[in-house]
RODO-2510 file (C-alpha; in nm, 4 decimals, decimal comma):
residues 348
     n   res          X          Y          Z
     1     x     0,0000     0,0000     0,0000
     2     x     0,1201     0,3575    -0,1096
     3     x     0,1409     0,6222     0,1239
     4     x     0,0988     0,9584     0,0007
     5     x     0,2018     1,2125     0,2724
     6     x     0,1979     1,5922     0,3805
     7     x     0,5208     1,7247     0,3614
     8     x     0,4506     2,0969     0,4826
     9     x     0,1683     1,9928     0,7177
    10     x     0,3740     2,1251     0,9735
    11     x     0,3091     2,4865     0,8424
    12     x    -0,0213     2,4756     0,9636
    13     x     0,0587     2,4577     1,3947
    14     x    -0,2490     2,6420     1,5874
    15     x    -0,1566     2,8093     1,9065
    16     x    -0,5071     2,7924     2,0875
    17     x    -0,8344     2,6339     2,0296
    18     x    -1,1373     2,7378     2,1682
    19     x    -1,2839     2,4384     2,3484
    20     x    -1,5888     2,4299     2,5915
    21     x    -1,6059     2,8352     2,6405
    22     x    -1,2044     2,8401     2,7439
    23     x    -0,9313     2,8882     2,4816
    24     x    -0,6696     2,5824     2,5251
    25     x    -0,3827     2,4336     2,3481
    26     x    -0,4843     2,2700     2,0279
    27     x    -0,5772     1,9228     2,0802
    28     x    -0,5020     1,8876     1,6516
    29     x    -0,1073     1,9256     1,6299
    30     x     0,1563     1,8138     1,3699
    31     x     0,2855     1,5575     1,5854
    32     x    -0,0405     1,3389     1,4865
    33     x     0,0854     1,3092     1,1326
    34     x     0,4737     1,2665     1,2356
    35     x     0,3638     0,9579     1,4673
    36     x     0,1935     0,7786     1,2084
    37     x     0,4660     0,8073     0,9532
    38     x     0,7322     0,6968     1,2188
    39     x     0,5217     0,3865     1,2104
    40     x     0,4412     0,3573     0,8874
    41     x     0,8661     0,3668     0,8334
    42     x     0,9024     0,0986     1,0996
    43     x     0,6882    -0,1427     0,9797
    44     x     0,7298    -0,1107     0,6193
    45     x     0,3936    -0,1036     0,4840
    46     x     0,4775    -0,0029     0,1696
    47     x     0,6073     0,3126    -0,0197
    48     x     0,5913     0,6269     0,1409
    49     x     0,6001     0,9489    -0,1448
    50     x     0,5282     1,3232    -0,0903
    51     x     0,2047     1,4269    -0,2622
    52     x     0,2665     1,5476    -0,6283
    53     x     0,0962     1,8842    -0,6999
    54     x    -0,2605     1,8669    -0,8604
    55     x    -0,4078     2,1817    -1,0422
    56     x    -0,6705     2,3724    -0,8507
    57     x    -1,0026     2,2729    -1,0509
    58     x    -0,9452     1,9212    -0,8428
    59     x    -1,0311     2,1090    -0,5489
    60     x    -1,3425     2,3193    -0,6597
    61     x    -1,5006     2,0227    -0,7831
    62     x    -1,5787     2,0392    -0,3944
    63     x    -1,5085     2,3738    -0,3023
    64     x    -1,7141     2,6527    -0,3732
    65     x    -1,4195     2,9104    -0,5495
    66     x    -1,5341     3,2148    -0,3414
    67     x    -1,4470     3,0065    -0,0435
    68     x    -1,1321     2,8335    -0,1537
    69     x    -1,0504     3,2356    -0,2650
    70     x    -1,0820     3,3182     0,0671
    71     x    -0,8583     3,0604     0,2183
    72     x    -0,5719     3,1656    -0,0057
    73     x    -0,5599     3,5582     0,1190
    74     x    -0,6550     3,4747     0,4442
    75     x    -0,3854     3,5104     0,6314
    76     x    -0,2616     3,7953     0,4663
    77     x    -0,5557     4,0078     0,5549
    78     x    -0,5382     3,9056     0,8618
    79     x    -0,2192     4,0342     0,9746
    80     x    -0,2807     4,3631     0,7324
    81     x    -0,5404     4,4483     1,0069
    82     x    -0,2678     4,4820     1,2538
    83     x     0,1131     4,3731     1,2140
    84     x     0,0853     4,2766     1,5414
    85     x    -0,1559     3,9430     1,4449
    86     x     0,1165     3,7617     1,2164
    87     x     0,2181     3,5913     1,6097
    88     x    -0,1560     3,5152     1,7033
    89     x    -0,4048     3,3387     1,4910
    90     x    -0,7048     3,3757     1,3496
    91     x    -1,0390     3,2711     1,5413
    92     x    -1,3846     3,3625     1,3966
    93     x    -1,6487     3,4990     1,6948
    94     x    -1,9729     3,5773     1,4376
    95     x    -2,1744     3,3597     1,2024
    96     x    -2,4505     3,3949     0,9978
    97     x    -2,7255     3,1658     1,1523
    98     x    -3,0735     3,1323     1,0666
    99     x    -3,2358     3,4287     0,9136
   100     x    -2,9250     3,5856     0,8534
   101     x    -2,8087     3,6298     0,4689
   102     x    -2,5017     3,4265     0,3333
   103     x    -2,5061     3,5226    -0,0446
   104     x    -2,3675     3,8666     0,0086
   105     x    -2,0061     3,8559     0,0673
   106     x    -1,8789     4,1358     0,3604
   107     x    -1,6037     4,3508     0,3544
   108     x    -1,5474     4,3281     0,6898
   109     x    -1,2622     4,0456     0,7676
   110     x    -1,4224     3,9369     1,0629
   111     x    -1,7242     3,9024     0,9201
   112     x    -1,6090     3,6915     0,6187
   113     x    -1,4476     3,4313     0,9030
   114     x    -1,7408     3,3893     1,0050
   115     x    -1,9320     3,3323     0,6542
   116     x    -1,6755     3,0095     0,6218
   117     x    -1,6642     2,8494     0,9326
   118     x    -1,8890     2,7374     1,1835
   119     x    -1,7051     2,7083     1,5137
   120     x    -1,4057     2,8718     1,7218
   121     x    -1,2209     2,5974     1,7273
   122     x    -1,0402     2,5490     1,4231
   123     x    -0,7342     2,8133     1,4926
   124     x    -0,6555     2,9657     1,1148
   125     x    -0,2601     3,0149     1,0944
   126     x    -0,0106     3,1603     0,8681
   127     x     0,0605     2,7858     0,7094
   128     x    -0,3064     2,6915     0,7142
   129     x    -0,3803     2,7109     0,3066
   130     x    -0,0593     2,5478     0,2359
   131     x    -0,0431     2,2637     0,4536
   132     x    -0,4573     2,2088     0,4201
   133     x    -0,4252     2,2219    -0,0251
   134     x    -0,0922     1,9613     0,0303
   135     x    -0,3472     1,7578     0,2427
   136     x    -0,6113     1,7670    -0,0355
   137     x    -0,3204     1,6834    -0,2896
   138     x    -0,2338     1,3545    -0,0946
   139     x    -0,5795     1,2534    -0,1331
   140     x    -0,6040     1,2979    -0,5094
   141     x    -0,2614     1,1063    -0,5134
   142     x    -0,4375     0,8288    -0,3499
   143     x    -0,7540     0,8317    -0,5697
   144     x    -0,5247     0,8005    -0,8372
   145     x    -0,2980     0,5459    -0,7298
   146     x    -0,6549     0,3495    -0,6871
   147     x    -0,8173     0,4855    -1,0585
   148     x    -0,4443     0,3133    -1,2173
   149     x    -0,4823    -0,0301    -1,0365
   150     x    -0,3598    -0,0258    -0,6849
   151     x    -0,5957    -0,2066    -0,4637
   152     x    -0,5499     0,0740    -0,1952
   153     x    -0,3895     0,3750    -0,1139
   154     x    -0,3232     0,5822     0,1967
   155     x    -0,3078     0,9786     0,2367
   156     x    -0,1335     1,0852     0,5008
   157     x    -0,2816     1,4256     0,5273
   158     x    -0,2962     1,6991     0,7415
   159     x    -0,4910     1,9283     0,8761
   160     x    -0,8024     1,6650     0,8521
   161     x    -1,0852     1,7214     0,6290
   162     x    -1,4522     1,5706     0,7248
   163     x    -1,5868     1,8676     0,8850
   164     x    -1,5167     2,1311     0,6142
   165     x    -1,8228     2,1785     0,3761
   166     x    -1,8122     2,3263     0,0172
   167     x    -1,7352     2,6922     0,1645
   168     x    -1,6866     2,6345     0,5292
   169     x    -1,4326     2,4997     0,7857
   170     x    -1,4455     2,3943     1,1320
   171     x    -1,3559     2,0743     1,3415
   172     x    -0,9839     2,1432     1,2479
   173     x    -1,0835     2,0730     0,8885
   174     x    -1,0428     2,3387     0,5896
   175     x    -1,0499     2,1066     0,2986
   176     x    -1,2580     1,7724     0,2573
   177     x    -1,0182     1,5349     0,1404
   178     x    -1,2155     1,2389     0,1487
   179     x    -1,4701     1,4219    -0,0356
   180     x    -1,1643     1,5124    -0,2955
   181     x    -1,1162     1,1875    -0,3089
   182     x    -1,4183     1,0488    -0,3869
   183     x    -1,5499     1,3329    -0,6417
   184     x    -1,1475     1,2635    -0,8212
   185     x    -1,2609     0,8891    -0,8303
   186     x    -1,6133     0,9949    -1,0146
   187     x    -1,4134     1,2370    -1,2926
   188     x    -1,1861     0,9337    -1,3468
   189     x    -1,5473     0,7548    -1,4872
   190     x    -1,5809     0,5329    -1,1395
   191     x    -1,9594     0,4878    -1,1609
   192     x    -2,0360     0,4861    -0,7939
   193     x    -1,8435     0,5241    -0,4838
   194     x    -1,8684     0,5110    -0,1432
   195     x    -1,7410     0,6986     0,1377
   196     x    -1,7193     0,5396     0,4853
   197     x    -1,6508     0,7531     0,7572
   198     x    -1,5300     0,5784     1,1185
   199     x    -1,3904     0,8896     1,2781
   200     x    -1,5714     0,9385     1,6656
   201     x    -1,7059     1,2785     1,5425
   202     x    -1,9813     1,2494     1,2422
   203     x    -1,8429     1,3725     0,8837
   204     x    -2,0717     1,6343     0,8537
   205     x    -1,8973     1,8560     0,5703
   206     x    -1,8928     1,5364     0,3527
   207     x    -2,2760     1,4437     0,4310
   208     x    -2,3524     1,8052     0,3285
   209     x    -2,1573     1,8301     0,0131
   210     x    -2,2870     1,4556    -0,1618
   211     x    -2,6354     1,4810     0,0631
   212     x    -2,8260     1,5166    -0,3032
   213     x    -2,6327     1,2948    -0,5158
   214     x    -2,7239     0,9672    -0,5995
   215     x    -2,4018     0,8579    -0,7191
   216     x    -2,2039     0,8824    -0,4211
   217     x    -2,2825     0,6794    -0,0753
   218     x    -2,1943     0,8139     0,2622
   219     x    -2,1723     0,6028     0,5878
   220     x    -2,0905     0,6821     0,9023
   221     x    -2,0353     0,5499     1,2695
   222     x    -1,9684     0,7837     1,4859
   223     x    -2,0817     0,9533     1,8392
   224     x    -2,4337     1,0370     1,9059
   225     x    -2,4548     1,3756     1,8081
   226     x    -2,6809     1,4506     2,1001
   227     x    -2,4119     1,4725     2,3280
   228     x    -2,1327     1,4390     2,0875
   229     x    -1,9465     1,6974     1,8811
   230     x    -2,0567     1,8274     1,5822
   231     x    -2,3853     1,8036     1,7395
   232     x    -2,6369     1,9521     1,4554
   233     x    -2,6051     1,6526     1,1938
   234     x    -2,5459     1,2906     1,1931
   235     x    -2,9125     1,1632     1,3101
   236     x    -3,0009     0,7917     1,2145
   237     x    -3,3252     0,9983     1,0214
   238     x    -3,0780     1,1641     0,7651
   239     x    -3,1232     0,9150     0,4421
   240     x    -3,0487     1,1982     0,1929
   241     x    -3,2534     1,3975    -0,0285
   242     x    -3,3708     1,4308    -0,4065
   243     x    -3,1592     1,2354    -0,6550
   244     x    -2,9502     1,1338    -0,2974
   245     x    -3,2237     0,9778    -0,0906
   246     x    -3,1561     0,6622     0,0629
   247     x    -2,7782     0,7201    -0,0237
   248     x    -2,6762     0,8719     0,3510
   249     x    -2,6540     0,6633     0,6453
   250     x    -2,5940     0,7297     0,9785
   251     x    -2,5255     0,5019     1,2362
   252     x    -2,4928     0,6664     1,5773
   253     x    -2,3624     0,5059     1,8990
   254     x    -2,3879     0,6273     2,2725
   255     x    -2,0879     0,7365     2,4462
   256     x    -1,9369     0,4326     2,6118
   257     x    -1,9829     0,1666     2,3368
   258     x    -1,7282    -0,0927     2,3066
   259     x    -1,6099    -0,2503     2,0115
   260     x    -1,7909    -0,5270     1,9614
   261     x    -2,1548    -0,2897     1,8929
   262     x    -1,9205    -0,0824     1,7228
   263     x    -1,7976    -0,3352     1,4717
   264     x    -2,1200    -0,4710     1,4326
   265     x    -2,2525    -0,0912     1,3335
   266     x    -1,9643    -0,0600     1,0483
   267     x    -2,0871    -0,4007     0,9592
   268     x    -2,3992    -0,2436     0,8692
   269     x    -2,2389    -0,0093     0,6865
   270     x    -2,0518    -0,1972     0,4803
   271     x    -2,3597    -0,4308     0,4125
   272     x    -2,5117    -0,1487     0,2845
   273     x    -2,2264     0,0228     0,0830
   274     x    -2,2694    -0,3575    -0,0877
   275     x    -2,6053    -0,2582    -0,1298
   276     x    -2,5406     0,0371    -0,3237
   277     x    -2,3247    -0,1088    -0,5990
   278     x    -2,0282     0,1126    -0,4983
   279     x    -1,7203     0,0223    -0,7562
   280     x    -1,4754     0,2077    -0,5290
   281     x    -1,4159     0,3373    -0,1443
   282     x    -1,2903     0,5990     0,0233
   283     x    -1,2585     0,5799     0,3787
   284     x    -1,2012     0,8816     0,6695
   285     x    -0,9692     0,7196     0,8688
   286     x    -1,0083     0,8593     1,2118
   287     x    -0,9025     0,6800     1,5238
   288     x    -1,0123     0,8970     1,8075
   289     x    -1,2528     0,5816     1,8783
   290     x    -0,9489     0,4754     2,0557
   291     x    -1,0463     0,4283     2,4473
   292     x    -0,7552     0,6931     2,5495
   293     x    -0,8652     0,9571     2,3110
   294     x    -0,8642     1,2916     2,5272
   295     x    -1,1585     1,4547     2,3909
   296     x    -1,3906     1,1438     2,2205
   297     x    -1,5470     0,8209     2,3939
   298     x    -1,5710     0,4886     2,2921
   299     x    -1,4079     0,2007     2,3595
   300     x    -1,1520     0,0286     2,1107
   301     x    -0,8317    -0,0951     2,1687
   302     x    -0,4608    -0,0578     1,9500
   303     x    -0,5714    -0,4337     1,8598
   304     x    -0,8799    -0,3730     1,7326
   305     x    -0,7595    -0,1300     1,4439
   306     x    -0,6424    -0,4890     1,2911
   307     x    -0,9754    -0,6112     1,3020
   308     x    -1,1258    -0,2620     1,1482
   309     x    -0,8977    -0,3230     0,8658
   310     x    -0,9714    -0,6389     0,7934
   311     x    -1,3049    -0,6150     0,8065
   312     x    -1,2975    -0,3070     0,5687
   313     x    -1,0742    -0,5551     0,3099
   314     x    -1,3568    -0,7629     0,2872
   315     x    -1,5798    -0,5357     0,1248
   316     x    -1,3536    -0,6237    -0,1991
   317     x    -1,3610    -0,2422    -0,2612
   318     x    -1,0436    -0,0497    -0,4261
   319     x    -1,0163     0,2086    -0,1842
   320     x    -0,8793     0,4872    -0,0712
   321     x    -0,7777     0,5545     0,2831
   322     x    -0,8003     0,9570     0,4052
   323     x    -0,6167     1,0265     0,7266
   324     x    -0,9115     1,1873     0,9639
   325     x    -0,9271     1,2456     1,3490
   326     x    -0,7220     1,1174     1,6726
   327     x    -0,5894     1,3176     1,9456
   328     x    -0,4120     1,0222     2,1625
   329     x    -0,1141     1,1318     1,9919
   330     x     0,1233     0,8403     2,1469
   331     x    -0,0619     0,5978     2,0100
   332     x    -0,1887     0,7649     1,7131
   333     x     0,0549     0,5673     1,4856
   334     x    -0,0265     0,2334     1,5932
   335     x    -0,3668     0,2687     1,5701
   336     x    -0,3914     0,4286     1,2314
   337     x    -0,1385     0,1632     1,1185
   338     x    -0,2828    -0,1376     1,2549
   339     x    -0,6224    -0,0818     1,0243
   340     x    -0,3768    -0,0245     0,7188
   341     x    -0,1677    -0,3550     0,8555
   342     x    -0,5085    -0,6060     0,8981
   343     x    -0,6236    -0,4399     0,5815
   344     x    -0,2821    -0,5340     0,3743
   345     x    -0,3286    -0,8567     0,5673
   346     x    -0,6723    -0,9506     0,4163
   347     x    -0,6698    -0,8199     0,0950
   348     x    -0,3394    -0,9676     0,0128
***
């Protein structure tokens, strides 16, 4: 298995997050991304490549190109407010909720943070558009690897990418890369795909952006957004709509669950991706499901990531493997490694 990975994800280091009302030290750091590839090295999973540059359009097949605009002069405007901002980043405080107009574009900097993102957690820095458009390159290395043959791919990228819509950001995410993925997959003339998403937190930028498209399945297992972070999507009743319905599924599970329910829920999935037809897979690999994870809560175990993978092998999918969520950052690289592992294992 290829590994595609982020060479200047490092550029993109928050300072502070805010988290529960209180700003704290940003639970999403590069250290995530240097773990995994430690292990990735030590156990010789297969070869590891920087992602080659794609051209732009790959990205607003996704991206809406006032938003990806945006992220490109961002930081620049930022600290042409005030000199003094190029050593603190950028947090957005106002949003445009219900009632409130988000077709007319403001001036006002502030303001325009707040027209792309939907929470004050996702720090923007001065590395943020770099590192996050090498992330979204590592995915559409993947998808290719997978449209030429391979029977699976891995993209190491950071900043993660579920939570980013077609012209927002939040959850640490600026640019969907499994979404990338998968749309890359469709130009390439891949009838149908199918995105499974196993990160704790529900992938609710990439159920928003294929929620009316039939051609393009998303499944997810992932914390009962009751109680659960990103709280406002991800119910079970959320089948899709118009040419989509029927093509969303969501699989929520109460904070506490063990692996054994929790396999047994990306069973279903996967039984249903079947259903669909898909002809290829892309899946957000996020192991904050791990039972140490500081700010998640489930149960697995470092062994149980072998299981995941093998399971996910027997779906007989090509597929494509997105680097997601996972903030026990000793054990990040075992985990993430271990699906890979009992997927190379299975599929042979």
């Amino acid at each position: 298995m290829k590994t595609f990975y982020n060479a200047h994800h490092a550029l993109h280091q928050g300072k502070m997050e805010m988290f529960r009302g209180e700003l704290v030290p940003c639970f999403e750091v590069p250290a995530r991304q240097d773990h995994v590839l430690d292990v990735l090295k030590a156990r010789g999973l297969g070869a590891i490549e920087a992602a080659p540059d794609f051209p732009e359009r790959a990205i607003t097949r996704v991206h809406a190109q006032r938003y990806v605009d945006f992220l490109k002069t961002a930081w620049d405007e930022w600290v042409a407010l005030d000199p003094a901002n190029a050593q603190r980043d950028a947090l957005p405080s106002v949003w445009p909720v219900r009632t409130f107009r988000s077709d007319v574009v403001p001036d006002n900097f502030a303001a325009r943070m707040g027209l792309y993102s939907y929470d004050a957690g996702s720090p923007l820095t001065s590395g943020t558009w770099v590192a996050s458009r090498e992330g979204a390159c590592c995915a559409l290395a993947a998808a290719r690897e997978v449209q030429h043959g391979a029977r699976s791919a891995f993209a190491l990228s950071r900043p993660p990418g579920h939570h980013a819509g077609a012209d927002f950001f939040g959850g640490y995410c600026f640019l969907n890369n499994a979404a990338i993925a998968a749309q890359s997959l469709r130009d390439a003339g891949v009838s149908r795909v199918a995105v499974l998403d196993i990160d704790y937190h529900h992938g609710n930028g990439t159920q928003a952006i294929f929620y009316g498209r039939g051609d393009v399945f998303f499944a997810s297992v992932h914390g009962d957004p009751r109680t659960e972070y990103p709280f406002f999507l991800g119910h079970a009743d959320e089948r899709g709509e118009g040419a989509g319905a029927g093509c969303n599924l969501n699989l929520p599970l109460p904070r506490g669950t063990g692996f054994a329910s929790w396999r047994e829920a990306m069973s279903q999935a996967l039984r249903a991706i079947s259903a669909f037809g898909a002809d290829a897979l892309v899946v957000s690999l996020g192991v904050d499901t791990f039972a140490g994870d500081p700010i998640s809560g489930f149960g697995l175990q470092s062994a149980d990531y072998l299981r995941v993978g093998e399971d996910i092998a027997a779906a007989g999918l090509p597929t494509v493997f997105v680097f997601e969520g996972g903030y026990a950052v000793e054990e990040i690289g075992t985990n993430a490694v271990n699906v890979l592992d009992g997927f190379r294992q299975r599929a042979g």
